[in-house]
N, C-alpha and C positions, 0 to 999 in steps of 0.2 A: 607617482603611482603609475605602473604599467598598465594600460588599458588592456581588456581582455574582450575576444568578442565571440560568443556564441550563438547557433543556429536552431534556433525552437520549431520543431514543430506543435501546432495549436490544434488539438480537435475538439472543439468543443463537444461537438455531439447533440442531444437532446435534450428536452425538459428546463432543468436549470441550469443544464450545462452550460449554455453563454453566455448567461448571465453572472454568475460568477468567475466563468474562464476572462470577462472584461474587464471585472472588480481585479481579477489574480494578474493582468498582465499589465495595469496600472500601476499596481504594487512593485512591479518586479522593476518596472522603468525606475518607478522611484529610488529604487535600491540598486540599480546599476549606475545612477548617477552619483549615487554615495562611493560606491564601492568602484570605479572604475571598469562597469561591466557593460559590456554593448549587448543587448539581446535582440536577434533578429528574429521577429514571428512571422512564421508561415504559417498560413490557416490552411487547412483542409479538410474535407468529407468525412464523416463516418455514422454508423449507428443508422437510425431512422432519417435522418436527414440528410443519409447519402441515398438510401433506399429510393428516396422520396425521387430524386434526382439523379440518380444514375442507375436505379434497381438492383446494386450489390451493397452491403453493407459496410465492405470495406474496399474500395475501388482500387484498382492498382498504383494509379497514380499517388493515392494517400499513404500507400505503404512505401514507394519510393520514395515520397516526401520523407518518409522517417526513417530509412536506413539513411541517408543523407544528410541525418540533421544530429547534432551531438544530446539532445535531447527530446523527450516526446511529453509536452503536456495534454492528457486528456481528462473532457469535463465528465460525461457522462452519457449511457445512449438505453434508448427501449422507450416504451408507453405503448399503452392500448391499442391504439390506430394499427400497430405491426403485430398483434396480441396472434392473428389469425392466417399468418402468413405461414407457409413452411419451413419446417426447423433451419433448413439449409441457408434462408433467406432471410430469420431473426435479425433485428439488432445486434444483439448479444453474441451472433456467430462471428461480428468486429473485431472483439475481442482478443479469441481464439486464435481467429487471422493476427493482428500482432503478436500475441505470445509465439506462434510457432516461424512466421514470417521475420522476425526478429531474435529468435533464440533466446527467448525470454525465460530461465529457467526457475530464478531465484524469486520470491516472494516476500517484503519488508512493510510487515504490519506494526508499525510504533504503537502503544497501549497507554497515554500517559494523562493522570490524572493533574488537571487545571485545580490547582489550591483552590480558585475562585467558586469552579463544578464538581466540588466533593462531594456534597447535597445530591447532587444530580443521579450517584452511582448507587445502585439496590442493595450492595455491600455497606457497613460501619462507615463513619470517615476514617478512624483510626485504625481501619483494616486499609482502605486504598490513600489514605492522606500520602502524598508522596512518590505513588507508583510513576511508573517510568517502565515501558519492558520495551525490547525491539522482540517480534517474531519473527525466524527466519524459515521460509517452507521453500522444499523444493515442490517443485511447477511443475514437472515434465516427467517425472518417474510413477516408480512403485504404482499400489493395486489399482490405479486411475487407469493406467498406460500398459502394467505387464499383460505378455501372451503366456499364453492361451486362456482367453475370455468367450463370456456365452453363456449362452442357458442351451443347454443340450440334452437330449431323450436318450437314456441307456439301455441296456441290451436287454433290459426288462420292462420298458416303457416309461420309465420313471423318469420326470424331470429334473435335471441337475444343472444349478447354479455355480459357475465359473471365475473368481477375480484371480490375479497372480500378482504377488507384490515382489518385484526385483528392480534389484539398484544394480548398478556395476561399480566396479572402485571409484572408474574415474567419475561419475556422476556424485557419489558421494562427495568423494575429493573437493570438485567443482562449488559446491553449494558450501561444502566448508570452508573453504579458502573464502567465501563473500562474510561470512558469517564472523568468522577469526578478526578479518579485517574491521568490521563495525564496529565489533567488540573496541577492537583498535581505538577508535573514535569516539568510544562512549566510554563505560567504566572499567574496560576490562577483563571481565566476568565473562563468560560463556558455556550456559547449559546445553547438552546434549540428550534431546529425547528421544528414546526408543523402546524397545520391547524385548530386548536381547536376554530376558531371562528364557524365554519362549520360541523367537525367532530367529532362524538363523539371517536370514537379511538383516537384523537388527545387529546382530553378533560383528557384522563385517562391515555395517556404517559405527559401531563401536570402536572397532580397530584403525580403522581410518581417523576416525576425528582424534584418538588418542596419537595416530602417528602426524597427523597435521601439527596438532598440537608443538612438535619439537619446535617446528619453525617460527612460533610464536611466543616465545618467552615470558613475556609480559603480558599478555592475556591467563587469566584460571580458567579450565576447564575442569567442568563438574559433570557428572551424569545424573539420569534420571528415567524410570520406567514411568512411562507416559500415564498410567492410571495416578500414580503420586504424584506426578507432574498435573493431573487437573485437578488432583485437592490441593496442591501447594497453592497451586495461582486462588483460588480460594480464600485457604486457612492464611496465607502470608505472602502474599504477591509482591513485596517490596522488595523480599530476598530474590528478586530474577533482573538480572540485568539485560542480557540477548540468549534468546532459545532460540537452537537450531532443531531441525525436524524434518522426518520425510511429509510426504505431502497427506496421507489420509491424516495423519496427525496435525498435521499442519492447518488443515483445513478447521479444523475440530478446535485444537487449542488457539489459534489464534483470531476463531471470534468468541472464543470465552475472556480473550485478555480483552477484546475491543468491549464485553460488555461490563467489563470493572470502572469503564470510565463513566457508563451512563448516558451515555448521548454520544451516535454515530453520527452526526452531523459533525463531529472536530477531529473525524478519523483519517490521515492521509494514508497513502498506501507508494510504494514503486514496486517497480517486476524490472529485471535486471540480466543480460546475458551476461556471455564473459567476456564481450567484447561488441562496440558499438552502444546505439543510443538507449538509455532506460524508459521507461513507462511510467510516470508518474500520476496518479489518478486519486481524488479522495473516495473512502470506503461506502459514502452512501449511495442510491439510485438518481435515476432521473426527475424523481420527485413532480410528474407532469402535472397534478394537482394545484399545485402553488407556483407556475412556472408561468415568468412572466409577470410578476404583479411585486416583483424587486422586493422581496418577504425572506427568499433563501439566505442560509447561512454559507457563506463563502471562507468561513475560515478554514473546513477542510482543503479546499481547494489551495487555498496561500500555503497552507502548511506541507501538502502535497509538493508545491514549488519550493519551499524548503526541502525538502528532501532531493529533489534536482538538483539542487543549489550540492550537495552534499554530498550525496552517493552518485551522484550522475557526473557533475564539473568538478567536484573537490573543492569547492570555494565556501570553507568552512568557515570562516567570519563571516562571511554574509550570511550563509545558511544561521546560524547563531543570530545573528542580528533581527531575522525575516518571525523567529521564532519566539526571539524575545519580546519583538514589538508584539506578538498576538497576544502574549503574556499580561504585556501593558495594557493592551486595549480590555480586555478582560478585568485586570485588578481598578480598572476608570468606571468600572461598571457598566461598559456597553454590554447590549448583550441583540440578536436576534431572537424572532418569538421562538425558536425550538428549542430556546435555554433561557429563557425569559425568568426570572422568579421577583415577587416582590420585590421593591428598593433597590432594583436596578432599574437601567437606560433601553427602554427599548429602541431599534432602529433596525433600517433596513439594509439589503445586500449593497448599496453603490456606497449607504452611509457609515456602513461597519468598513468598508474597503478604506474610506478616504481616511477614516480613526487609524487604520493601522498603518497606512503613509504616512500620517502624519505623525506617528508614534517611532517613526523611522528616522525623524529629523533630533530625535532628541539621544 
């Protein structure tokens, strides 16, 4: 077996961010020594605990760290303590810094119901028993980002509310080419949502994804106007394998699919350029409440590094293996109190991490 060696950057961040980012990078050593993976961690600053320590939220040095590095694990950042700071000086303005500092465009919300947390989900079992979705959002366009925005006083005195939603081809292009490819990796399948009965920006990310489409033979693409695309995920969520989307869509459908599973705490997420390192981070907050007293549930965060594993290196039997073991530890009955139910195991964040190492060796 060819040794493979990659460059992690670590941020853990705040609240329970490193605490679980310790459980996730234990995990991963374990799983580079199965799989012949070297993973080198670099830790650095962000969030409130860069604040704390250097007064910017995302220091320059931390962002150099991660164009540098063939990957970015991040835990999570914010709490109270920075509640009252200036926008500009947020935690959460971190963030932002990565996405734009890094050409983070693409957005990969996985949606996938644990046989074990079907109970868990506000829907039937036998509405989500099964599900599985990838969400694909673009990050950087449409009514978020188009000009000319504003609230503006007309020629009559009246106030007027401003968004502009434009794509250009190649942005389209761009977010589909990541989407086509997933598809590639999972079933196949690829919905296309927009509004193109209505919208001309919708009419011409329509045209594009159907001209994408040539290069990928072996993926279906299907379409779908976004209002039926939020009762499908509803009435039959099973029929969706990877949705692609522009971003107010995106934003919208892709925490309806995260709340079919019933519990944001198993949610991973990555943010993706077209070149260089991705962002991998799980869906929940900094949870500063429970932070620190080794209570948190770290399996978002593993499955997060799953997705590294996958969309970031391409080390798709590992990534497969990382995901199977949380599978394991779940069908063993462990469980964290945020998933807790009768006639399971309960345990904590170091002792849920060593279940899924150890889940690793089999």
């Amino acid at each position: 077996m060819t040794r493979r060696s990659y460059q992690i950057a670590v941020l853990p961040g705040d609240g329970i961010g490193p605490e679980i980012m310790a459980v996730t990078l234990t995990v991963l050593e374990k799983l580079g020594q199965k799989f012949g993976i070297d993973f080198v961690f670099q830790e650095a600053l962000i969030g409130g605990a860069a604040i704390d320590q250097t007064g910017q939220p995302l220091p320059p040095e931390t962002l150099e760290l991660c164009r540098s590095s063939d990957g970015v694990l991040l835990g999570a950042v914010g709490g109270p303590q920075w509640d009252e700071l200036p926008s500009h000086l947020r935690p959460e303005q971190a963030l932002l810094g990565l996405r734009s500092g890094l050409g983070l465009f693409a957005n990969l919300r996985p949606a996938k119901v644990f046989p074990e947390l079907v109970n868990a989900s506000p829907l039937k079992p036998e509405i989500v028993s099964g599900v599985d979705i990838l969400v694909v959002r673009e990050l950087t366009g449409g009514v978020y980002f188009g000009q000319p925005k504003g609230i503006f006083t007309t020629e009559t005195g009246e106030q007027r509310g401003v968004n502009t939603m434009a794509y250009r081809a190649s942005e389209i292009d761009r977010i589909g080419r990541v989407a086509f490819a997933a598809a590639q990796k999972r079933r196949k399948q690829l919905c296309s949502v927009d509004k193109a009965n209505v919208l001309e920006v919708s009419q011409l990310w329509r045209q594009r994804m159907n001209l994408l489409a040539q290069a990928y033979p072996d993926v279906t693409l299907t379409h779908l106007y976004v209002d039926n695309a939020a009762m499908q995920l509803i009435r039959w969520p099973k029929q969706f394998d990877v949705i692609v989307t522009e971003n107010l869509f995106g934003d919208i459908l892709s925490d309806e699919a995260a709340m079919l599973t019933g519990s944001i705490g198993m949610l991973p997420s990555a943010s993706l350029g077209e070149s260089g390192p991705g962002v991998f981070e799980p869906v929940h907050g900094s949870a500063p409440d429970i932070a620190g007293r080794d209570i948190a549930n770290p399996l978002a965060q593993i499955l997060s590094a799953a997705m590294l594993l996958r969309y970031g290196l391409n080390e798709l039997e590992a990534a497969d293996a990382l995901e199977t073991a949380v599978s394991r530890v779940l069908q063993q009955g462990y469980r964290t109190g945020d998933i807790y139910t009768e006639g399971t195991q309960r345990v904590g964040c170091r002792a849920m991490g060593e279940q899924v190492a150890t889940a690793l060796s089999v």
